[in-house]
DOZASE-135061 format. One line per 5 residues: number of its first residue (from 1); their letters; for each residue x, y, z of N, C-alpha, C. Coordinates in nm, 3 decimals. Last residue first. Layout:
# DOZASE-135061
NUM) A) X Y Z X Y Z X Y Z; ...;
***
This chain:
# DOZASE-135061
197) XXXXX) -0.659 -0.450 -1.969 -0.761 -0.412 -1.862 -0.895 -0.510 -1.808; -0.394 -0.479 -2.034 -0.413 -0.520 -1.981 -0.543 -0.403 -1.901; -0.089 -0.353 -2.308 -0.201 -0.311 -2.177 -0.306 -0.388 -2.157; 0.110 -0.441 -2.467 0.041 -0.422 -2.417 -0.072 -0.453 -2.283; 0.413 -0.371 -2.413 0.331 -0.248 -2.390 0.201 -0.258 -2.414;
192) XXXXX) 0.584 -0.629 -2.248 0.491 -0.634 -2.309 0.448 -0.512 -2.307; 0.962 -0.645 -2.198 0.819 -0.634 -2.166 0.724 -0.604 -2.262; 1.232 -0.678 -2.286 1.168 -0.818 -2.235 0.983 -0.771 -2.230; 1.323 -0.451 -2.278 1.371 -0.492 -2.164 1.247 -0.570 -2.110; 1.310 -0.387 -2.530 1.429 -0.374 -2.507 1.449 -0.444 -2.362;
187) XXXXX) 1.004 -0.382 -2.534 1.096 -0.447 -2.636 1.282 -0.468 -2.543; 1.012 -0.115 -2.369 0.936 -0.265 -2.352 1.008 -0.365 -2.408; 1.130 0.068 -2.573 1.192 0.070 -2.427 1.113 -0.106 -2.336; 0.927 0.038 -2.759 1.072 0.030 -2.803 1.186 0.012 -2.654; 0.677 0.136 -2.653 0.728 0.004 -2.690 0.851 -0.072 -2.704;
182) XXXXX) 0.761 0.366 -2.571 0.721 0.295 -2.466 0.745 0.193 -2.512; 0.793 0.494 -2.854 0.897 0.493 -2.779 0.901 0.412 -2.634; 0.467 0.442 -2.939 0.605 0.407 -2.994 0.771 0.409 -2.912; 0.352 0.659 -2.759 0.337 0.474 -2.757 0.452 0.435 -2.814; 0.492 0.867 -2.832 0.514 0.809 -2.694 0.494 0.663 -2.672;
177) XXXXX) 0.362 0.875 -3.068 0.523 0.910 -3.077 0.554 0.791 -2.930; 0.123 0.919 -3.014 0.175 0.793 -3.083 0.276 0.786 -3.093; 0.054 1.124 -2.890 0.061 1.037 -2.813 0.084 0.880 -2.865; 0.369 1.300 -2.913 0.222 1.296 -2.970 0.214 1.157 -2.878; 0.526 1.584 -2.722 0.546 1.453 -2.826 0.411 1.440 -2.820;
172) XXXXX) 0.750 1.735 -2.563 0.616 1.762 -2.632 0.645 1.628 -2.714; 0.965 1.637 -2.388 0.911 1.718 -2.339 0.767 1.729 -2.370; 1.091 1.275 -2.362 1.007 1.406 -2.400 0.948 1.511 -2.357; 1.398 1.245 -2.251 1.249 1.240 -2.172 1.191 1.312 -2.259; 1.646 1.310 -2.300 1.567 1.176 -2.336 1.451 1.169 -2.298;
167) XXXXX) 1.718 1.556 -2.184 1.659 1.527 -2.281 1.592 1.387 -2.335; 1.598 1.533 -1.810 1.715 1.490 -1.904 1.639 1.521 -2.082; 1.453 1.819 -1.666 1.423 1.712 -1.689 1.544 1.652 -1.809; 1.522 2.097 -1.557 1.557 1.964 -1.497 1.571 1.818 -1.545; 1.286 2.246 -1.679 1.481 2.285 -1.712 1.549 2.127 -1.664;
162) XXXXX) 1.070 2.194 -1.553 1.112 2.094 -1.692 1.295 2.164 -1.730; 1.013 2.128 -1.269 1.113 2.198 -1.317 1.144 2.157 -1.442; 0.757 1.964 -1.232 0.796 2.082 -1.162 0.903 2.173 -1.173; 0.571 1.914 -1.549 0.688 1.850 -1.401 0.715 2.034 -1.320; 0.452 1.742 -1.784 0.379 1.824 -1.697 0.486 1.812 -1.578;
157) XXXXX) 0.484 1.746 -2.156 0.527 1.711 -1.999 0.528 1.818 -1.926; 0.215 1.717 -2.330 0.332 1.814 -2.259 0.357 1.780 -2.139; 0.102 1.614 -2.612 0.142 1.516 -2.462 0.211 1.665 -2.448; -0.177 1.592 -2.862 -0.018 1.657 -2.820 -0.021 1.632 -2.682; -0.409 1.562 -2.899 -0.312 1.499 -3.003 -0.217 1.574 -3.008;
152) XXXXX) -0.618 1.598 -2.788 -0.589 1.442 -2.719 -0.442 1.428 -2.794; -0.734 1.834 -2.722 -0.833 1.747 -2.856 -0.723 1.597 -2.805; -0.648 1.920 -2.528 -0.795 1.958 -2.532 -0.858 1.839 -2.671; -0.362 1.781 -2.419 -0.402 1.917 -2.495 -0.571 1.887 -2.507; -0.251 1.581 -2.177 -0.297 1.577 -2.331 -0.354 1.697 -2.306;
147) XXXXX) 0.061 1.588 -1.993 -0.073 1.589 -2.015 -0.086 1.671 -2.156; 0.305 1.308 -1.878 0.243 1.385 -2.005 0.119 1.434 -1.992; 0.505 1.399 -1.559 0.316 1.312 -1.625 0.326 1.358 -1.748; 0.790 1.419 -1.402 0.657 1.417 -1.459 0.549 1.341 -1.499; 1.016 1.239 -1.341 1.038 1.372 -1.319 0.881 1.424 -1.346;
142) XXXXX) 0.962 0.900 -1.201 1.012 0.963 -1.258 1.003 1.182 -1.280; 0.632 0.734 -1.158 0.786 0.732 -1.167 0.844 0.842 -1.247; 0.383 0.805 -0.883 0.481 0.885 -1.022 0.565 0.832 -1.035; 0.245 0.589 -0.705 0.319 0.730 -0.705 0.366 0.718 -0.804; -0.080 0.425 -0.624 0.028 0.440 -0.707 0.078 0.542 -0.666;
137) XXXXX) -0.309 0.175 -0.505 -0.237 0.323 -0.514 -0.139 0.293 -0.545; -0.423 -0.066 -0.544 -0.538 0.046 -0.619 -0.467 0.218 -0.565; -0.275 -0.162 -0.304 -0.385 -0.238 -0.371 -0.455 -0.081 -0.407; 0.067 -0.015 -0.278 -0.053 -0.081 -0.252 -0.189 -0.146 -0.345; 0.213 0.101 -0.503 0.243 0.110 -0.360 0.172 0.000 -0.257;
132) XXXXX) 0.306 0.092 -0.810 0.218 0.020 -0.711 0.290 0.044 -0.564; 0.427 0.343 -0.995 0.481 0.233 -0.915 0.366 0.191 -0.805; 0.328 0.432 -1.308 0.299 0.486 -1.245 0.355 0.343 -1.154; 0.309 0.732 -1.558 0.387 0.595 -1.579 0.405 0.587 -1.382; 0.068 0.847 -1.756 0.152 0.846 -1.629 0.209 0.722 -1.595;
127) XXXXX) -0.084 1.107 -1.959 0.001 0.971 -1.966 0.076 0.918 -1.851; -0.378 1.265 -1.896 -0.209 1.253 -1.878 -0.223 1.121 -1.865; -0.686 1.523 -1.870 -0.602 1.379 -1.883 -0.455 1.393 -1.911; -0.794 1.675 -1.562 -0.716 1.701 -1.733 -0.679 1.537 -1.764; -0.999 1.690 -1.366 -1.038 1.688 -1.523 -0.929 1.706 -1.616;
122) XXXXX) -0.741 1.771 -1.129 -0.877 1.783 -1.170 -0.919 1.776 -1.331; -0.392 1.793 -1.214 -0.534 1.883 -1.193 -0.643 1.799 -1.218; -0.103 1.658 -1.059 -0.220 1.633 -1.134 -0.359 1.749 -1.105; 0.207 1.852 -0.973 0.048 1.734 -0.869 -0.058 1.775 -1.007; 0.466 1.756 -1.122 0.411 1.858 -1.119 0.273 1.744 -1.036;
117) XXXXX) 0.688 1.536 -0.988 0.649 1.522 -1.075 0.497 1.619 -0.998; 1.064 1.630 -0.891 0.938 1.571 -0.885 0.845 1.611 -0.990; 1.232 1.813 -1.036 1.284 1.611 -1.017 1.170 1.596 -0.950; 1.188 2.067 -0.768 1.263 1.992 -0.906 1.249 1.850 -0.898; 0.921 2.065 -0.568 1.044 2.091 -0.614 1.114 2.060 -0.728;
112) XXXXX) 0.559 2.094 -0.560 0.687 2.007 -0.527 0.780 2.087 -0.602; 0.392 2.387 -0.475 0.412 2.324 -0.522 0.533 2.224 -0.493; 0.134 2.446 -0.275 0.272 2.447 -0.182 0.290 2.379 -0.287; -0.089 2.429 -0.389 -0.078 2.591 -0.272 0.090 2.546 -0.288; -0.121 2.230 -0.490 -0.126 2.303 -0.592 -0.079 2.438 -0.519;
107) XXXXX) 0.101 2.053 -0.324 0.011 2.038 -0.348 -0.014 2.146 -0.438; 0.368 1.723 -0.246 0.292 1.864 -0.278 0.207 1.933 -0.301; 0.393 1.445 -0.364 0.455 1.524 -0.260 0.446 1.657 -0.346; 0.129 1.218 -0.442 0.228 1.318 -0.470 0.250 1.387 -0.357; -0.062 0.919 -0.532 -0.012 1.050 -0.369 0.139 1.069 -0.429;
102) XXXXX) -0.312 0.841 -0.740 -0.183 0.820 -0.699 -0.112 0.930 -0.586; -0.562 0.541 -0.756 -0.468 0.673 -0.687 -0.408 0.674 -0.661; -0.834 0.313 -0.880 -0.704 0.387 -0.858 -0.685 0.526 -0.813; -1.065 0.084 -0.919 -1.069 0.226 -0.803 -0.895 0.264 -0.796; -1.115 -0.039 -1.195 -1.052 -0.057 -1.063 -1.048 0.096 -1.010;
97) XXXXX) -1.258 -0.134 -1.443 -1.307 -0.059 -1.363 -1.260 -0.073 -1.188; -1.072 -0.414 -1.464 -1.106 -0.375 -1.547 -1.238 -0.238 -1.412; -0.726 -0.380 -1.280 -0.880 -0.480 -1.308 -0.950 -0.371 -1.403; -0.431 -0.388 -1.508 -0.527 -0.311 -1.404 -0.663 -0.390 -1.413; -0.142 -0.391 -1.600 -0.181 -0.465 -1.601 -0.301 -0.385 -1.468;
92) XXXXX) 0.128 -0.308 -1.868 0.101 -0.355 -1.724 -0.024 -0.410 -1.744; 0.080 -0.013 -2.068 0.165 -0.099 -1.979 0.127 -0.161 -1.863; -0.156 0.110 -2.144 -0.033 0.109 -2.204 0.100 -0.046 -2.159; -0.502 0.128 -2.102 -0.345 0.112 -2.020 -0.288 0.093 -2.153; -0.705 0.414 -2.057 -0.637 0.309 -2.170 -0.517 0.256 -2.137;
87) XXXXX) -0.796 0.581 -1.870 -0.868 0.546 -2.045 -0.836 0.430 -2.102; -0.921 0.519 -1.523 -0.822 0.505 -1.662 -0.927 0.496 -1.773; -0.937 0.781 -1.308 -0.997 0.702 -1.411 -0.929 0.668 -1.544; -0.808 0.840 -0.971 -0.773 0.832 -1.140 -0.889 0.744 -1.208; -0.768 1.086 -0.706 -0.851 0.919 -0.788 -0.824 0.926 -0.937;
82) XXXXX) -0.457 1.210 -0.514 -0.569 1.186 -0.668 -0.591 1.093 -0.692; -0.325 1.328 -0.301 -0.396 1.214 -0.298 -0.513 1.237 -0.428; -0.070 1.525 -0.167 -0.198 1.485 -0.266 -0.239 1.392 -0.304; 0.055 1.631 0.116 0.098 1.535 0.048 -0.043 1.510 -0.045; 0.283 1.845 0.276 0.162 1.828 0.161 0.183 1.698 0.134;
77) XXXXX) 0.460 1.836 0.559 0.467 1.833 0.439 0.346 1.820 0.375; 0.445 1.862 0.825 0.455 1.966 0.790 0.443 1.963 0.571; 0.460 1.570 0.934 0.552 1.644 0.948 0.567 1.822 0.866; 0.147 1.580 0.649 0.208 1.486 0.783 0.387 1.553 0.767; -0.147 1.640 0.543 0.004 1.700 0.542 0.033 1.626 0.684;
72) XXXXX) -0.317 1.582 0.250 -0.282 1.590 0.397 -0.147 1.643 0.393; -0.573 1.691 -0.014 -0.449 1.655 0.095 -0.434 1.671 0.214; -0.732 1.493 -0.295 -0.728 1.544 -0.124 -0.578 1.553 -0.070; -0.902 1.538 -0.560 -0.803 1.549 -0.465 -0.825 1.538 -0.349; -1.135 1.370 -0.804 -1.116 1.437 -0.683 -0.995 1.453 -0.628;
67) XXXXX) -0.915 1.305 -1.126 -1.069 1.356 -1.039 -1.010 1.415 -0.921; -0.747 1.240 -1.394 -0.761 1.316 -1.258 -0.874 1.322 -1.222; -0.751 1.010 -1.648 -0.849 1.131 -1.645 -0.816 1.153 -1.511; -0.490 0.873 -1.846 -0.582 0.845 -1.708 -0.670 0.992 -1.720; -0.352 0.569 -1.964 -0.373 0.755 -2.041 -0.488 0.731 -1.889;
62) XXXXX) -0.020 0.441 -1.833 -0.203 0.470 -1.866 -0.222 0.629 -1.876; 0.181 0.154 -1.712 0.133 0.296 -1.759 -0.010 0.319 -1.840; 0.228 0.018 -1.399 0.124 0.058 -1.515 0.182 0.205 -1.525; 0.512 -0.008 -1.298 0.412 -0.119 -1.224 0.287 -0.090 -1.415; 0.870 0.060 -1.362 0.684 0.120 -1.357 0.605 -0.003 -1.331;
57) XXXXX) 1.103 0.092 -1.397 1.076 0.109 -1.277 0.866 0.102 -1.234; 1.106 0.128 -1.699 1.234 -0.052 -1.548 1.072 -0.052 -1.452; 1.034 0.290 -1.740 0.931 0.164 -1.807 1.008 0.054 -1.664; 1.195 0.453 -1.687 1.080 0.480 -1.629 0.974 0.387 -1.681; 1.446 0.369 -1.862 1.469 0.374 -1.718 1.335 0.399 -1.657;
52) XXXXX) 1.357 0.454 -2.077 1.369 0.323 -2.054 1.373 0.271 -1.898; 1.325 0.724 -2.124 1.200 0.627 -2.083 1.179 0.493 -2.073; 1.583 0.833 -1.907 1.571 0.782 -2.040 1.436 0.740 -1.989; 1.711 0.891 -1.659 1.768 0.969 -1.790 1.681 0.919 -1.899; 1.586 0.985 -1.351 1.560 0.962 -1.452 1.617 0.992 -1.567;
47) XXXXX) 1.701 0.967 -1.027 1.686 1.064 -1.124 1.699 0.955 -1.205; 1.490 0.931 -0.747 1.570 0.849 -0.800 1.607 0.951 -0.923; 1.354 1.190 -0.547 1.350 1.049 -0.575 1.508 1.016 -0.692; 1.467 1.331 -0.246 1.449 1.311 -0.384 1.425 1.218 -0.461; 1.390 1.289 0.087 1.496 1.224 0.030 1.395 1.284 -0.151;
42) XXXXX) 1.263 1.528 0.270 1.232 1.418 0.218 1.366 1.430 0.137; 1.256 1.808 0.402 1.306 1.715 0.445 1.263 1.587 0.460; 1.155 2.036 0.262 1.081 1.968 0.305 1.087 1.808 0.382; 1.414 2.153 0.174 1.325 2.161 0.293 1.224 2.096 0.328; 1.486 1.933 -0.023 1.570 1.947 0.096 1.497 2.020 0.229;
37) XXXXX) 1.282 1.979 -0.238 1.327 1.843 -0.146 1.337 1.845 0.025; 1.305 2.181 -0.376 1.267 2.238 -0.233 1.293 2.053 -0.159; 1.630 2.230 -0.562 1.516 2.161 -0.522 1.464 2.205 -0.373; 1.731 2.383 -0.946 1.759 2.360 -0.736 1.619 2.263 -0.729; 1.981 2.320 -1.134 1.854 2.259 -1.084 1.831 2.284 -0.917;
32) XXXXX) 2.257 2.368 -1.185 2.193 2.423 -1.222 2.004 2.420 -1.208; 2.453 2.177 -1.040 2.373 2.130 -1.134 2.294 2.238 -1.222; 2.524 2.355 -0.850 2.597 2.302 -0.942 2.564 2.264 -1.072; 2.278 2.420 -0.715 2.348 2.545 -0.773 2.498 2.470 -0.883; 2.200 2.124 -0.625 2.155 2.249 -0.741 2.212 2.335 -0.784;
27) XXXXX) 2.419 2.108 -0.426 2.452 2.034 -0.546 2.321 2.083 -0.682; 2.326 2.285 -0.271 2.489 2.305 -0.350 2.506 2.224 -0.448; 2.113 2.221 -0.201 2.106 2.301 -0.243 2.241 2.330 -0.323; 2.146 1.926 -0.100 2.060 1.939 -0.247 2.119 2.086 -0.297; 2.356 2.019 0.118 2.372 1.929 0.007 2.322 1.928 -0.115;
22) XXXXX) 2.167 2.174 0.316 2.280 2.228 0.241 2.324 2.150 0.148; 1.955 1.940 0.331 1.904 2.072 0.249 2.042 2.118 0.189; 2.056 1.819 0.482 2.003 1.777 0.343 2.001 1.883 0.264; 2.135 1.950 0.700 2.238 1.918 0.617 2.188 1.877 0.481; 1.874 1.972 0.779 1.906 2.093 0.717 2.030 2.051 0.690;
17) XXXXX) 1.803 1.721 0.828 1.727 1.843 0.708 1.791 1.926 0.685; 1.941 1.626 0.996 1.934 1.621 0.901 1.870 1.672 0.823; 1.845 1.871 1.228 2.025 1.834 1.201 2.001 1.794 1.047; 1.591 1.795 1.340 1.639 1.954 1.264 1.793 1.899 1.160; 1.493 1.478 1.246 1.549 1.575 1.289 1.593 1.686 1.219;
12) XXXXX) 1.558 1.144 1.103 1.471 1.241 1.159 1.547 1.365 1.245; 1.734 1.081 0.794 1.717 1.109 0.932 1.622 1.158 1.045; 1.410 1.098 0.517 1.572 1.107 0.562 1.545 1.097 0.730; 1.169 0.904 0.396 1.176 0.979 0.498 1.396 0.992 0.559; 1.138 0.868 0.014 1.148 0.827 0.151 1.216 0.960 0.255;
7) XXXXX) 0.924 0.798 -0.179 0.959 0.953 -0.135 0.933 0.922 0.048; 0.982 0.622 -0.461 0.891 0.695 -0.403 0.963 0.812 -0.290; 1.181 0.463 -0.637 1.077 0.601 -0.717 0.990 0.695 -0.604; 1.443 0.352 -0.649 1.414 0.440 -0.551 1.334 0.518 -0.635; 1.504 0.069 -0.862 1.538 0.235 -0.836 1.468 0.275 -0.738;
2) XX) 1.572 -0.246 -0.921 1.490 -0.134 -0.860 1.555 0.001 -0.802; 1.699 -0.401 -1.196 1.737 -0.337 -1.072 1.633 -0.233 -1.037;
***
């Protein structure tokens, strides 16, 4: 079953935004998670409990290197546009030296909200589990990115509200821990972890 990973456009208009908004926001203060979602009057993506649920939903996963950014902003919103260089797929399936990128809602000035996934820096590498939009672009599944530490041998999930994020999601893990648990979630639902370049 396909989940809702990307970052669709609610009602148009003052009216629905700002009922969106009163909704996310009450249902944050419930939850204990708020979100800017609601002002920025986009729909939230899908919520994530498990890395099983972010293997369902994923096209490739891959240890990747960030490069150049760019953003735009359409209806007032940010939107980031990062080239990726892959290290090493995990999952799925990429031409071998393919021109990839993935567009996040937000930008490093105007960060995203809870339950989205923190916007990628320039030169860091991260594990990203990631939904084909098009030919050579991708968006984030799920609440974050793992990014690797300076020597490669610790993952920290990288998100915009890690209070938010379900425990089944690693927070800190190694990057063999993660292969291992990618597999185990592959395994479980028929798929191959390996990677394809």
């Amino acid at each position: 079953m396909r989940r809702q990973v990307g970052l669709s456009r609610g009602v148009p208009g003052a009216v629905s935004g700002g009922l969106l908004g009163i909704v996310l926001g009450v249902a944050g203060l419930l939850s204990g998670c708020t979100t800017d979602a609601g002002a920025l009057d986009i729909t939230a993506p899908e919520e994530y409990d498990t890395v099983e649920q972010l293997v369902a939903d994923a096209d490739v996963v891959a240890v990747v290197q960030a490069g150049d950014a760019s953003v735009d902003v359409v209806d007032r919103v940010p939107y980031t546009r990062t080239e990726l260089q892959v290290r090493k797929v995990l999952l799925g399936a990429v031409a071998k030296n393919a021109d990839l990128a993935v567009t996040q809602v937000g930008s490093s000035s105007s960060p995203p909200g809870a339950g989205l996934s923190a916007v990628l820096e320039e030169g860091q590498e991260y594990v990203v589990v990631l939904h084909r939009t098009a030919a050579g672009e991708f968006e984030v599944v799920g609440p974050g990115v793992w990014r690797a530490d300076t020597l490669g041998a610790s993952l920290t999930l990288h998100a915009a509200a890690l209070t938010c994020v379900p425990a089944a999601i690693p927070q800190v893990t190694t990057p063999w821990e993660l292969e291992v648990q990618l597999g185990e979630a592959g395994e479980a639902l028929g798929t191959s972890v390996i990677g394809r370049s």
